[in-house]
Structures are given as C-alpha cells and as structure tokens.
C-alpha positions in Angstrom: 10.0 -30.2 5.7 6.2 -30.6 4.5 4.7 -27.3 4.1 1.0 -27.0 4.6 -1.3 -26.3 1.2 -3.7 -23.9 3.0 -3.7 -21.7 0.1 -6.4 -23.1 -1.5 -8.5 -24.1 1.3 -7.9 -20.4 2.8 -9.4 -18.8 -0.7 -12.5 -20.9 -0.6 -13.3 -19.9 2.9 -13.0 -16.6 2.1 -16.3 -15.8 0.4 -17.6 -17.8 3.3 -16.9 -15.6 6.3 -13.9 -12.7 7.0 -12.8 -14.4 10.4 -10.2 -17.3 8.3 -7.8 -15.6 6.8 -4.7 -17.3 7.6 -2.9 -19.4 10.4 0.8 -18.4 10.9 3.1 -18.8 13.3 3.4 -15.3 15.1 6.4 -13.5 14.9 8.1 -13.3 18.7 10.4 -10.7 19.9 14.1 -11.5 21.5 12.3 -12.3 25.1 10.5 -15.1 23.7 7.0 -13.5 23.9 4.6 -12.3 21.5 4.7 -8.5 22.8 5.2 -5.8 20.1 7.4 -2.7 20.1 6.4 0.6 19.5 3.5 0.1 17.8 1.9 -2.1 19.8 -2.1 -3.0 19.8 -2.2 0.9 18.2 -3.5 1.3 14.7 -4.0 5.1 14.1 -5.5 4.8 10.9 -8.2 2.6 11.4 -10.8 5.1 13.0 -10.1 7.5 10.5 -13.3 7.9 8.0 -10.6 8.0 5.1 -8.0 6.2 5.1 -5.6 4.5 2.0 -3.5 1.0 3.5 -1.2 0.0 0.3 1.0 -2.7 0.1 3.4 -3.2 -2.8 6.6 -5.1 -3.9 8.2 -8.3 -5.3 7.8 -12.2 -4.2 9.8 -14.7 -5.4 8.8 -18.7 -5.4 11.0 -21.3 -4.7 12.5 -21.4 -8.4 13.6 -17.7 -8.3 10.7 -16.3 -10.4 9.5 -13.1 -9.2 6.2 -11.7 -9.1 4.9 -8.0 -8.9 2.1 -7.2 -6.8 0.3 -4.2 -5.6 -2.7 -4.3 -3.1 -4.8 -0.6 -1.7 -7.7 -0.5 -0.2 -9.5 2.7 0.3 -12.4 3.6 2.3 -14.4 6.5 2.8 -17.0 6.8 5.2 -18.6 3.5 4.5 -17.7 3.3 1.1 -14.8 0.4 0.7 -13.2 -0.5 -2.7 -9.8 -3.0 -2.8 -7.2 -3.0 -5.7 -4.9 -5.9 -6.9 -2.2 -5.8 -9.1 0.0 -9.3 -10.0 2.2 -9.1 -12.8 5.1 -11.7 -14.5 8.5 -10.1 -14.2 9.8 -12.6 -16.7 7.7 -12.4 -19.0 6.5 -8.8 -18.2 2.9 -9.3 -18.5 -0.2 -8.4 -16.8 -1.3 -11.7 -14.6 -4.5 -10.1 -13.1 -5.9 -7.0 -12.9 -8.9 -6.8 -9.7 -11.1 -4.4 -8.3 -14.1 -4.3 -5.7 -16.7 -1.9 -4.3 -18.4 -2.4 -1.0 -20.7 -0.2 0.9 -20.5 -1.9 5.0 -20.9 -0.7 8.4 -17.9 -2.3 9.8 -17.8 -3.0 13.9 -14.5 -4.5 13.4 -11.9 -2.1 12.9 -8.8 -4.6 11.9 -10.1 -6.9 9.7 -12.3 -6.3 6.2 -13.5 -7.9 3.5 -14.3 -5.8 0.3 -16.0 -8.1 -2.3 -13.2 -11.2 -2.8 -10.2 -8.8 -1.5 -9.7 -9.1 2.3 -7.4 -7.2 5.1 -6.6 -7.9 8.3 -4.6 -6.1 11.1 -2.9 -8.1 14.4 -2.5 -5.8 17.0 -1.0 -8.4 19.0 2.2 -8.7 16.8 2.0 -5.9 14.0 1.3 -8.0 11.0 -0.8 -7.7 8.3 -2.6 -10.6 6.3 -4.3 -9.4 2.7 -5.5 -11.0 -0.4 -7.6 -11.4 -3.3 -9.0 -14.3 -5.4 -10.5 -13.8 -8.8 -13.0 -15.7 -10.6 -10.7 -17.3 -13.1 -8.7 -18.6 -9.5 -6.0 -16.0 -10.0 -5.0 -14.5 -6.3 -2.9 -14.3 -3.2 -2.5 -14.5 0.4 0.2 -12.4 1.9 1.2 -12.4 5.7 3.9 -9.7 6.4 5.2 -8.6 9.6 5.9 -5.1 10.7 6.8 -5.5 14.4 10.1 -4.0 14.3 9.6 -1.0 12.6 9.0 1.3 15.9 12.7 1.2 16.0 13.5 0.8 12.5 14.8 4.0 10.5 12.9 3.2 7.0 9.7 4.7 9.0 8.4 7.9 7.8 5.7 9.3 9.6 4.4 13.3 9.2 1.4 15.4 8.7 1.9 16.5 4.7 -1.5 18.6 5.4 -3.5 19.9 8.2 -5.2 17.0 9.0 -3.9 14.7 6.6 -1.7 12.3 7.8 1.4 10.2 6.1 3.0 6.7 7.5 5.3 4.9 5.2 8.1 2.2 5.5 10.0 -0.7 4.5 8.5 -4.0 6.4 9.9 -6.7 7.6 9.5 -9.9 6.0 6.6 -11.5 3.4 5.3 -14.8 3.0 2.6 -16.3 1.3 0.8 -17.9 -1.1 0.1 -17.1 -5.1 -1.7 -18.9 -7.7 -1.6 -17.6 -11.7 -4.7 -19.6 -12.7 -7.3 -22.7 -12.4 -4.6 -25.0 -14.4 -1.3 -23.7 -12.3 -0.2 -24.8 -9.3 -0.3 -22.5 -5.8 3.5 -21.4 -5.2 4.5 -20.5 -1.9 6.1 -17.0 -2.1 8.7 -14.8 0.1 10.1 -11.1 0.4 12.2 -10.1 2.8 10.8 -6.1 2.8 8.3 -4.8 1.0 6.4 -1.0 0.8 3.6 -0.3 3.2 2.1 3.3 3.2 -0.6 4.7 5.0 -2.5 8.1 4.6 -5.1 9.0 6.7 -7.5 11.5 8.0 -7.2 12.9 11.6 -9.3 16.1 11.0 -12.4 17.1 8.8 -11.4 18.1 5.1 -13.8 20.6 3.7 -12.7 20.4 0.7 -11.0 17.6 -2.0 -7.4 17.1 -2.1 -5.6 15.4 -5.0 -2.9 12.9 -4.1 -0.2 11.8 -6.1 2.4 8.6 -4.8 4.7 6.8 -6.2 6.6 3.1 -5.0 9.0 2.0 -6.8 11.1 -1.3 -6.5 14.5 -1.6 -8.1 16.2 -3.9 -9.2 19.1 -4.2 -7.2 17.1 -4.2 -4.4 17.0 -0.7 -3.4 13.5 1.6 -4.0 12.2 5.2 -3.7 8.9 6.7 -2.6 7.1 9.8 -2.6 3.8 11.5 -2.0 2.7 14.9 -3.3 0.1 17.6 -2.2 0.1 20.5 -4.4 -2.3 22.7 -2.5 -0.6 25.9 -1.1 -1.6 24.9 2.6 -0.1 22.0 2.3 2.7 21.7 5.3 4.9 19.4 3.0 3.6 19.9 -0.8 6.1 16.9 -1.2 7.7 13.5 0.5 10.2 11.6 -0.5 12.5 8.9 0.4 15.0 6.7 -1.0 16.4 3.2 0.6 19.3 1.2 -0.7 20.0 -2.2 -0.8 20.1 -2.5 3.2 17.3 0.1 3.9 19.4 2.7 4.5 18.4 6.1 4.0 20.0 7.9 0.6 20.2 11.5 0.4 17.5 12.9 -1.9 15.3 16.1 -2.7 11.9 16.3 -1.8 10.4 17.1 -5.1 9.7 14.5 -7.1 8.0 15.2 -10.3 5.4 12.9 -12.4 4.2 13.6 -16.0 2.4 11.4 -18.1 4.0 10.8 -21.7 3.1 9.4 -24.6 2.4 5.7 -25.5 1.3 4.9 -22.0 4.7 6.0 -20.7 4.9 8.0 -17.3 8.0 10.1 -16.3 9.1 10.2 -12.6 11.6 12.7 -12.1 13.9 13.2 -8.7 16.0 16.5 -8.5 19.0 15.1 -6.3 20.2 12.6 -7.5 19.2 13.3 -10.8 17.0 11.1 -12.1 14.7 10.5 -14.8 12.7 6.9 -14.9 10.7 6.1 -17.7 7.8 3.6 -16.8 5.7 2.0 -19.2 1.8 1.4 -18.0 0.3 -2.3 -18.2 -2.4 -1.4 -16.2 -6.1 0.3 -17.5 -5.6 4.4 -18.9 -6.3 6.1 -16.2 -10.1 7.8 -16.0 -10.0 11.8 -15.3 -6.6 11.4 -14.1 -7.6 9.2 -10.9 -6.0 5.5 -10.6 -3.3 3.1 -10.6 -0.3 2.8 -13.2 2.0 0.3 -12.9 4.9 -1.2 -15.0 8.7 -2.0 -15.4 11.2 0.9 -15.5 12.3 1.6 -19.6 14.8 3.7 -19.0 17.0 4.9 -15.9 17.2 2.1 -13.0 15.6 -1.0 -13.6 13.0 -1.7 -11.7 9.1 -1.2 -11.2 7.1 1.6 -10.2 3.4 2.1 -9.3 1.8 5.3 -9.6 -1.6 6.5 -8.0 -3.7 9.5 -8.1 -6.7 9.9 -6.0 -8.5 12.0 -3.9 -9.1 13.0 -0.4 -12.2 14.6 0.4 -13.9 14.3 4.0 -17.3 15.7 4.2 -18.1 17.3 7.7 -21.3 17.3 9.9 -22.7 20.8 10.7 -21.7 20.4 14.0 -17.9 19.7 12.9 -18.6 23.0 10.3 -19.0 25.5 13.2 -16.1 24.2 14.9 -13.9 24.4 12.2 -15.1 28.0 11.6 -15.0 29.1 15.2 -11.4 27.7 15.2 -10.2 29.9 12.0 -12.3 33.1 13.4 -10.3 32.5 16.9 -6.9 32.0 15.4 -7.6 35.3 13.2 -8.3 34.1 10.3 
C-alpha cells in the first residue's frame, strides 16, 4: 500500500491560505453514510468569546517510537494565540517548543489559523484537523475523529462555574503526519485515543478566574484528568476523572492537588486512590504562575503529564452589566 506524502506539501500551503489543511477519508458510521451521532454539525464552544480547545497525547510511527505532543489554542475576544508541544519519549527531550499570537476578526467559526498553528472543526463528521510547522521544519498534522463520543462514556461534560463551561473526553482515533527537522524524514503517526478538552464561556465573567488542568498519559495506557476552580462560587471547585486501559471509568476523588516543587519538579496529588506523581518540567518556567508544564512522570506511574494555568476573564458591554445586575437584584442578591 503506497501512502500519500502530503505532509510536506500540506505545511507549505499552509502559510498560503487556511482553507488546505488536509484530505482524509471521512470517517462513516455503521449505515454507510457520513451522518454524525450526537454531536452532529453542533460546536458549542465556537461562539463563545473565550474559549480553550486542547489536544494532547502520544503518537507512535511505524517503528514503535513514540512521540509526545500537546496542542491549545486560546482565544479571547479577538485575541488568538496557539501552543505546541513535541517531545522524544526515548530520548526524553524537548523536540520543539511553539507559540503564536494573532489578533483576527474571524467569519469562519470552524477553522483558524494563528500565525503557523492552524485548527479546523468538521461538523459533518466530528473530527478535528490541527498543526503547526516551525521555522527550523519541525511540526505536525493531526486528523482525529470524535464522532462516537455522543455515546461514549469517557465524555464529561458540566458547568464547573456559572457560566463557565467544561467538555472533556477520550477520542477516537489519531493519524497524522510529524517531522523532527529539515534533515529528518516526515513519519506518518497513529493513536488510537487521545485527550481533548474544552472550556468555554456561555455567560459574561465580570471578573478573572484562574484555571488549573492537568492531562496526563500513562504508560500502560490508562490516564487521568482534572480541572480546578478555587473560587468559592464555583459549582465544582474540582473535576476529575480517571480511564484505564479500555476507557473505562476508575473510581477516584474529585480533588486533585498541584504544587510546584523544587528543581522544576511539579507534584500532582489524587486523594482516592492515593496517589502522588512527581513530574519533571522540560518546558519554559512558568511566568507569574500562567502556562504550560510538561514532562515524564519521576516518580509514581509512568507516564506524562501536562499542566496549565491560565485565566478566564470575559469583559462585558454596559448593556450585558445591567443585565447581570438586574438579574442578582431580582434573585435577591
């Protein structure tokens, strides 16, 4: 079977115009059609003025070596910026590090491009197709479907604060393209699941809100997750969620702590089980406490983990300011 090198071709169209992303056969469901489930043509997020779409997990080529990747972007209001994250798990080192800023007025809400970073939504099927390309020809291109997961039960979906809304899941499968560098060679990459979280805006915040999440991948195939409020008002100060081997649910608390350490290490703590993983940062320090860490698990299950901390602030027109007030002077408040 000859597989099509559109990797490179794909990467150098991509400064050119955000309409070629990628051609893929589209995933069909057991009727033969291209219909999707649940979550069909529906993107709930993508109106929102803040919004945070992260991908994150581990690719393997067709030798068995396995790459770590993390992709977010963010946008709020009209400000757009895109983080990616590759790293080497055998030789657990940094392969790129990328970030872009954009200010656009955007009339498409599926598809973006944020400097060389790009992300597109298919309503049609529920997939996703994102990248990044750096100057030194370090990137990806990742298709990943998520068509099934209306009826799959690694989908969690709540408000953690009035207003503030959480989607996250295990997807279906990954493929792709990767390249480490102008002298290597573009590897064609698969996952069968990976971590896809959303959090979203769907009412005016009048004031900031600092997020903490955590993805981890481990080793034996299973992973954990959790988001954290702490604000008072927060309806669920903390989410969390475990998955084994076969996405199945494991009993866990909520509360899942994280506390920087020493050295660059972070410690993520889970109450039930207990837990305690210890996970070294490859990426940047973080600056006044906002950003990405990311590394392999030093102690407790091996694995990887990325950690971010940013936050959510909405600001609200007058008009939007009275509501709000009028609503909290009905309700008594």
């Amino acid at each position: 079977m000859i597989r099509t090198r559109f990797y490179g071709l794909l990467l150098g169209l991509l400064l050119v115009t955000p309409l070629v992303f990628a051609k893929a056969e589209e995933p069909r469901n057991s009727s033969g059609t291209n219909e999707a489930s649940g979550l069909e043509n529906k993107l709930e997020s993508s109106d929102a003025r803040q919004v945070d779409w992260t991908f994150s997990g581990a690719v393997t080529n067709e030798s068995g070596e396995r790459y770590h990747f993390y992709f977010q972007l963010q946008r709020r209001d009209s400000q757009y910026q895109a983080l990616a994250v590759l790293i080497d798990d055998k030789s657990k080192e940094l392969v790129f590090y990328e970030k872009s800023e954009e200010q656009l007025q955007v009339s498409d809400n599926k598809q973006w491009q944020i400097g060389r970073a790009f992300l597109r939504f298919n309503p049609i099927n529920n997939s996703w197709v994102f990248g990044i390309r750096s100057k030194e020809q370090k990137g990806f291109n990742f298709k990943v479907d998520t068509l099934e997961l209306a009826d799959s039960t690694s989908v969690k979906k709540q408000e953690i604060r009035d207003g503030i809304e959480l989607l996250i899941s295990r997807t279906g499968r990954l493929n792709g393209h990767l390249q480490t560098g102008a002298d290597s060679k573009e590897q064609f990459v698969t996952a069968p699941k990976i971590w896809f979280r959303q959090i979203w805006t769907s009412k005016p915040q009048t004031s900031e809100h600092l997020v903490t999440a955590v993805l981890c991948d481990f080793n034996e195939k299973g992973g954990l997750y959790a988001v954290n409020i702490k604000e008072e008002d927060a309806a669920r100060a903390s989410v969390a969620g475990w998955y084994d081997a076969n996405s199945k649910a494991v009993r866990m608390s909520q509360f899942v702590s994280v506390k920087e350490e020493k050295d660059k290490t972070w410690k993520i703590h889970v109450a039930l089980p207990k837990t305690t993983l210890l996970v070294m940062n490859l990426l940047p320090a973080l600056e006044n406490r906002y950003g990405l860490v990311a590394g392999f698990i030093n102690k407790g299950i091996p694995g990887f983990c990325a950690i971010s901390r940013h936050n959510i602030h909405q600001d609200v027109t007058t008009k939007e300011k009275e509501v709000l007030s009028e609503t909290r002077i009905g309700e008594g408040l």
